[in-house]
VEXFIFI-228480 format. One line per field, with one value per residue (C-alpha): residue number from 1; z, x, y. Coordinates in nm, 4 decimals, decimal comma. Layout:
% VEXFIFI-228480
nr: (NUM_...) .
z: (Z_...) .
x: (X_...) .
y: (Y_...) .
//
This chain:
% VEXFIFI-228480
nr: (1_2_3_4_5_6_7_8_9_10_11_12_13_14_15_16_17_18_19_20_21_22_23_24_25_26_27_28_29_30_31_32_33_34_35_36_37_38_39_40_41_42_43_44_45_46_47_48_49_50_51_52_53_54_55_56_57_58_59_60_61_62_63_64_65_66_67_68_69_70_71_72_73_74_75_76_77_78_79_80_81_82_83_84_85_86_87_88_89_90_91_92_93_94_95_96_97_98_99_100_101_102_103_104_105_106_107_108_109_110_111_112_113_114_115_116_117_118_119_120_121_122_123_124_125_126_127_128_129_130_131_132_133_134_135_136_137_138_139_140_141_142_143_144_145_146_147_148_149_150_151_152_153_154_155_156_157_158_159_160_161_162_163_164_165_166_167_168_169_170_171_172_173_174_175_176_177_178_179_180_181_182_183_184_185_186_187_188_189_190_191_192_193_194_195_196_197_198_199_200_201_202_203_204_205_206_207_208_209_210_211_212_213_214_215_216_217_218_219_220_221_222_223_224_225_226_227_228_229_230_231_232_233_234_235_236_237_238_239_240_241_242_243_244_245_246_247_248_249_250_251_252_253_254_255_256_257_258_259_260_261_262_263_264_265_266_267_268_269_270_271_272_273_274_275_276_277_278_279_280_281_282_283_284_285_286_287_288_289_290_291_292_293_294_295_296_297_298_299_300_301_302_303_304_305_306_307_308_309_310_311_312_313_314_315_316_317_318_319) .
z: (19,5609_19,3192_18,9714_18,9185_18,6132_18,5709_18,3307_18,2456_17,8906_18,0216_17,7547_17,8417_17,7465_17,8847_17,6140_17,4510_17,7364_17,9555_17,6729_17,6044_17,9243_17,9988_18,0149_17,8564_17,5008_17,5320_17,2420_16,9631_17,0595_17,4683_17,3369_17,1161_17,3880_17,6691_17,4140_17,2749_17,6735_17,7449_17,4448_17,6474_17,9970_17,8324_17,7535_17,4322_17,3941_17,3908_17,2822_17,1619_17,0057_16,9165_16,6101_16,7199_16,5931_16,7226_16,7964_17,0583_17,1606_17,0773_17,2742_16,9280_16,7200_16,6366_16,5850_16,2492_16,3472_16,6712_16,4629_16,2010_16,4911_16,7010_16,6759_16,6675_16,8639_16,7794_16,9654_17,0928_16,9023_16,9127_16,8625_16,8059_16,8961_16,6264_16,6965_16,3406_16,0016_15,9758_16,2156_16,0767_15,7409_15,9089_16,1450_15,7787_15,6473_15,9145_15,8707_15,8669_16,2059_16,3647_16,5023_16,5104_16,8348_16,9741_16,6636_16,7479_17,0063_17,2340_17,5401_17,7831_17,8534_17,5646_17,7495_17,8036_17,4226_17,3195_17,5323_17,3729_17,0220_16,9530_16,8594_17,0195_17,0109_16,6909_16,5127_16,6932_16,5887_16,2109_16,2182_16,3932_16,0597_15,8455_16,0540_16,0380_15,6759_15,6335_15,8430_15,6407_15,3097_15,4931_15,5725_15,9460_16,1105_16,3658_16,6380_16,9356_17,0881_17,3831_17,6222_17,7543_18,1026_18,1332_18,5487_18,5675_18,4217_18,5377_18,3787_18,3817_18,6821_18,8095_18,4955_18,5037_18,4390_18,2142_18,0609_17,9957_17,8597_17,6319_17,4852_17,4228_17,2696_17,0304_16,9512_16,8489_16,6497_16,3951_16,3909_16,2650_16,0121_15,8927_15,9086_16,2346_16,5600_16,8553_17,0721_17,2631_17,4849_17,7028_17,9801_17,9886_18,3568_18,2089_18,5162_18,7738_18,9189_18,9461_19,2806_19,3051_19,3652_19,0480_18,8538_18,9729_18,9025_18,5104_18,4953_18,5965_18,3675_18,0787_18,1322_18,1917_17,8824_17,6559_17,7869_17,5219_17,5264_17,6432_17,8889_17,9263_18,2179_18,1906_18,5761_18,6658_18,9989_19,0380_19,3248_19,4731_19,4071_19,0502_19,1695_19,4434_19,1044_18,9180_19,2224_19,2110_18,7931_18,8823_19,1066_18,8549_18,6631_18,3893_18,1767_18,0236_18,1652_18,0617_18,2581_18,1849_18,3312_18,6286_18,6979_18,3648_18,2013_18,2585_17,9812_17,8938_17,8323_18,1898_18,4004_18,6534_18,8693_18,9988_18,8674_18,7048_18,6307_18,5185_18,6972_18,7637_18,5279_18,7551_19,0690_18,8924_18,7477_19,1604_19,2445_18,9748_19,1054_19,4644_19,3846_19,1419_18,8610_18,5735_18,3209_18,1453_18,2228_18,4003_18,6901_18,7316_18,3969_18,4100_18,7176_18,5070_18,2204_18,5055_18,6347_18,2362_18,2265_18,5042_18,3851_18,0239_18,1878_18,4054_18,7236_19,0132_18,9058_19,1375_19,1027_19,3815_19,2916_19,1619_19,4942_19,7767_19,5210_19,5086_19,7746_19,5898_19,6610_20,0607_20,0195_19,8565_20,1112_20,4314_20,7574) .
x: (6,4935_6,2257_6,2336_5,9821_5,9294_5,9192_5,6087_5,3633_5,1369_4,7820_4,5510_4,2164_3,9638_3,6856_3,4607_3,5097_3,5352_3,2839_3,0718_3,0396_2,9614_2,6498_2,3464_2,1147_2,1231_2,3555_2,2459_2,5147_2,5500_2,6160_2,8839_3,0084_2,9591_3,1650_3,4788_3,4509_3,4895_3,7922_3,9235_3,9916_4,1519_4,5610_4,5071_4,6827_4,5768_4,1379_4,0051_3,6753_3,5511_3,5126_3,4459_3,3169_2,9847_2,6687_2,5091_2,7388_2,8342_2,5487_2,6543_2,8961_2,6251_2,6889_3,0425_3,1047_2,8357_3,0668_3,3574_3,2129_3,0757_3,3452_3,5573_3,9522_4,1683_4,4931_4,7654_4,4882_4,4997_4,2346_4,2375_3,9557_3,9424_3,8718_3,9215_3,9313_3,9643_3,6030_3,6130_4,0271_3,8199_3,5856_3,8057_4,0640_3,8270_3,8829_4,2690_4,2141_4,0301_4,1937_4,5399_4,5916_4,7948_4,7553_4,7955_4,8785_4,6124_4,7200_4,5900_4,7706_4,4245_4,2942_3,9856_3,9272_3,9848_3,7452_3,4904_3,5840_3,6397_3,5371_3,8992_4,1948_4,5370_4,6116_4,3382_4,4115_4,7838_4,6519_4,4445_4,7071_4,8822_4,5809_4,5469_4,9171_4,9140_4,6021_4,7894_5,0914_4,9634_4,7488_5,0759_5,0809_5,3212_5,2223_5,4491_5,2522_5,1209_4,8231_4,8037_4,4593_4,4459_4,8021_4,8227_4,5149_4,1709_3,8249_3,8264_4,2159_4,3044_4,6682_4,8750_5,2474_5,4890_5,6499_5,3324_5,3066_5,6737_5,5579_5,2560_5,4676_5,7147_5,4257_5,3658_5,7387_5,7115_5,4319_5,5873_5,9258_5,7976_5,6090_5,9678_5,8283_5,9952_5,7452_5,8145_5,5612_5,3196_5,0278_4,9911_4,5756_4,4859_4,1409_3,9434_4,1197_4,3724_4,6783_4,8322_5,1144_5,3571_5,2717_5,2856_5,6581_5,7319_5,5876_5,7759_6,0774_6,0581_5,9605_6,2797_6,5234_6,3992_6,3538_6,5000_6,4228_6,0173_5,8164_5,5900_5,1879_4,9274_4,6033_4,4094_4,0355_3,9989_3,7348_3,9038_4,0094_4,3738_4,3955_4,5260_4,7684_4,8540_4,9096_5,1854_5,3571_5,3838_5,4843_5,7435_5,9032_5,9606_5,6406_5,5350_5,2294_4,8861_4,5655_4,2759_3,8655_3,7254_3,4972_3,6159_3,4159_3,4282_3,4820_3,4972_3,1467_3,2983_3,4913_3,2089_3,2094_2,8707_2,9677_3,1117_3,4514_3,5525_3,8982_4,1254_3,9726_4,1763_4,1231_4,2502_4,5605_4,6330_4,5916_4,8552_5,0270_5,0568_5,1369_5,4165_5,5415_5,4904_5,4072_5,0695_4,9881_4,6510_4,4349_4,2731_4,0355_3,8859_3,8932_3,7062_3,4374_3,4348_3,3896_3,0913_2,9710_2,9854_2,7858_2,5305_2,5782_2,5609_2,3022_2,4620_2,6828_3,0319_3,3278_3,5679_3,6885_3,8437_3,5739_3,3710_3,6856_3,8256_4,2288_4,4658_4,5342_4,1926_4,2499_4,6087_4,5400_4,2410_4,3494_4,4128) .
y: (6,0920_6,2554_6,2522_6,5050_6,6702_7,0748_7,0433_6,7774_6,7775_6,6660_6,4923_6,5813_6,2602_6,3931_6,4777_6,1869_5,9505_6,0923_6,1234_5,7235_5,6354_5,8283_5,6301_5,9559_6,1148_6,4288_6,6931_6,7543_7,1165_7,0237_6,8425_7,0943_7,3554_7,1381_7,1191_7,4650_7,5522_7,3361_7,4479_7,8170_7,6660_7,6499_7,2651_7,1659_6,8226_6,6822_6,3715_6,4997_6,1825_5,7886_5,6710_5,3482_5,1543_5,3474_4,9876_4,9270_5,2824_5,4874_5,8086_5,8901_5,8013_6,1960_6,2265_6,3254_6,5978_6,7240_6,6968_6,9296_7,1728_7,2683_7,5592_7,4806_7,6833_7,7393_7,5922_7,3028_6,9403_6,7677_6,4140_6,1010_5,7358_5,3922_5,0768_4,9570_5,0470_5,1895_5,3793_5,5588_5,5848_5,7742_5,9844_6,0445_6,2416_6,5165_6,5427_6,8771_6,9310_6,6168_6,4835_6,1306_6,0027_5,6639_5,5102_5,1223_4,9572_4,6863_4,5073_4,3701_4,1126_3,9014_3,8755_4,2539_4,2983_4,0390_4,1731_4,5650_4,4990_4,1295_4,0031_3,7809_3,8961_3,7479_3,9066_4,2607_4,2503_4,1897_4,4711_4,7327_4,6109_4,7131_5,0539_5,1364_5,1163_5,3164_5,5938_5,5627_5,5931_5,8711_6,0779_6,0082_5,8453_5,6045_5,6854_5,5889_5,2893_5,2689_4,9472_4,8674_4,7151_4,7915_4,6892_4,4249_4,3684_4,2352_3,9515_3,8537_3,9133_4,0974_4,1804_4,1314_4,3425_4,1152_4,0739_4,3963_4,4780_4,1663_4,3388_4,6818_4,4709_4,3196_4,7198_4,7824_4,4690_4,6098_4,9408_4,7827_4,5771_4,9123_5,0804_5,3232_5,4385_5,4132_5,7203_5,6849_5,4334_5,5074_5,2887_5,2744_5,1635_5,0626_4,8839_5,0443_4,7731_4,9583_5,0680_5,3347_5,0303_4,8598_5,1708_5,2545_4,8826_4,9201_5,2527_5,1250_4,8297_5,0513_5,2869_4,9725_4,8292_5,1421_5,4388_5,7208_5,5717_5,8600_5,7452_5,8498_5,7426_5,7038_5,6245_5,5596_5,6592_5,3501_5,2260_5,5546_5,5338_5,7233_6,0305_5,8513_5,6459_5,9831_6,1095_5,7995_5,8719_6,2021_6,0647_5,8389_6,1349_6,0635_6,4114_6,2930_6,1868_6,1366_6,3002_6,3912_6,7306_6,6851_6,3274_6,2165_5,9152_5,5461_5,2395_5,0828_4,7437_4,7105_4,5279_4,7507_4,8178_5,1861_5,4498_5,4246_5,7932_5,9088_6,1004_6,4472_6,6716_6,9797_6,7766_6,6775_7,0657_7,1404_6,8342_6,9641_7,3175_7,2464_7,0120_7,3145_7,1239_7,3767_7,2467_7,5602_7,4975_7,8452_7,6363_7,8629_7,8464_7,4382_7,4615_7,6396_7,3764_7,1117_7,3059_7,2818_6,9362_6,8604_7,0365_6,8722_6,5155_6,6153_6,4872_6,5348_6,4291_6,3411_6,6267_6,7751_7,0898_7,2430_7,2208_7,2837_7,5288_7,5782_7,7024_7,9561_8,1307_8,0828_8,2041_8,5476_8,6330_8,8443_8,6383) .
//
């Protein structure tokens, strides 16, 4: 029997995501513009930016310059990325224009997170430590933890699922000793290993092992499977994904030789609406934003909404 839920909070990653990956210079005010636009579809939640070293990503060599540019709506958060305590200085001084979510970053590959931020676990946990405090004595509460290469990883191989209840247990551990509750863990399928089997298997695990833990997804659709990944989520009775307009996106530290979007955020609204699953999220209007950023990148992207175009369109004509 289904668990589904009756509504599901999408996190749209695209312009931050998509963003990092692109091999071209993307103006300041493209960006801007592409946000500004999903901004008006009914999403409530965009990752607009990384606060990363321009050296190694230099697509957000610009950030505190898109921060600055875009206009909040209200209603929308919008939310960055860091990886260390630079970049949370950086992102801090935005408080105001910002909300800060994944706040403790784990990986469930030591390998993948030496090649991504130059650290083994050991020297990862310290510094979730050192960016825990910073939030605290910031005023925010870090109440949610993100696991990179949650199902497997290029250069690790298959990841356990008692590997990975391991590394969410190494989150709940620095949020005690910082006196926190963890609500909340996004399971980041980061090179694309995860099958709709293992995904109901970490699921199940999760809920057996922490019941009230809301869960999040986040799929790249690499291998084809993120959307059949995303059902199989949906199934299990999971409320919260991750997803980038257009089928944007893809992690430059991953080793992958094609293109390793995320989960096409229109595409999921569409799964969402024929399953009856309600997003608060105008299709239409995404589709329109996923036209923009094509023409932003300067590309074809994968999406396939926003060229077969909904049901919905076929139902309401005349037969």
């Amino acid at each position: 029997m289904s668990d589904r839920p009756n509504t599901v909070e999408i996190c749209e990653k695209g312009p931050r995501e998509g963003i990092q990956i692109e091999p071209g210079p993307i103006p300041t005010d493209r960006k801007i513009a592409l946000i500004d636009a999903l901004s008006g579809t009914g999403l409530k939640q965009i990752q607009i930016v990384s606060f990363v070293d321009p050296r190694r990503v230099p697509a957000w060599a610009d950030a505190d310059a898109v921060v600055a540019g875009f206009k909040p709506r209200a209603g929308v958060r919008y939310s960055p990325l860091w990886l260390n305590e630079k970049g949370l200085e950086r992102a801090l001084r935005y408080k105001d224009r910002l909300t800060f979510r994944d706040a403790i970053l784990m990986s469930a590959s030591e390998p993948f997170l030496v090649r991504n931020q130059n650290s083994d676990a050991a020297g990862n946990a310290r510094r979730q430590h050192n960016l825990v405090a910073l939030l605290k004595a910031s005023g925010i509460p870090a109440e949610s933890a993100l696991v990179q290469a949650a199902f497997g990883c290029n250069f690790a191989g298959d990841i356990p699922t008692g590997a990975l209840i391991a590394t969410i247990e190494q989150a709940f551990d620095i949020a005690n000793e910082h006196g926190i509750e963890l609500k909340r863990v996004s399971l980041n399928d980061t090179m694309a290993w995860a099958t709709p089997d293992t995904v109901k298997a970490a699921v199940g695990a999760i809920r057996e092992r922490w019941p009230a833990l809301r869960i999040n997804l986040h799929f790249h659709d690499t291998r084809g499977l993120g959307i059949a990944n995303a059902y199989a989520g949906l199934e299990m009775g999971v409320d919260s994904f991750d997803s980038s307009v257009a089928g944007l996106g893809g992690c430059p530290f991953a080793g992958h030789k094609g293109a390793a979007g995320n989960v096409c955020t229109e595409d999921l609204v569409f799964l969402c609406e024929e399953l009856g699953i309600q997003t608060g999220i105008d299709l239409e209007k995404l589709i329109e934003a996923a036209r923009l950023a094509e023409q932003v990148v300067g590309h074809p992207l994968p999406g396939s909404i926003m060229r077969g175009g909904p049901l919905k369109r076929l139902r309401q004509q005349p037969h």
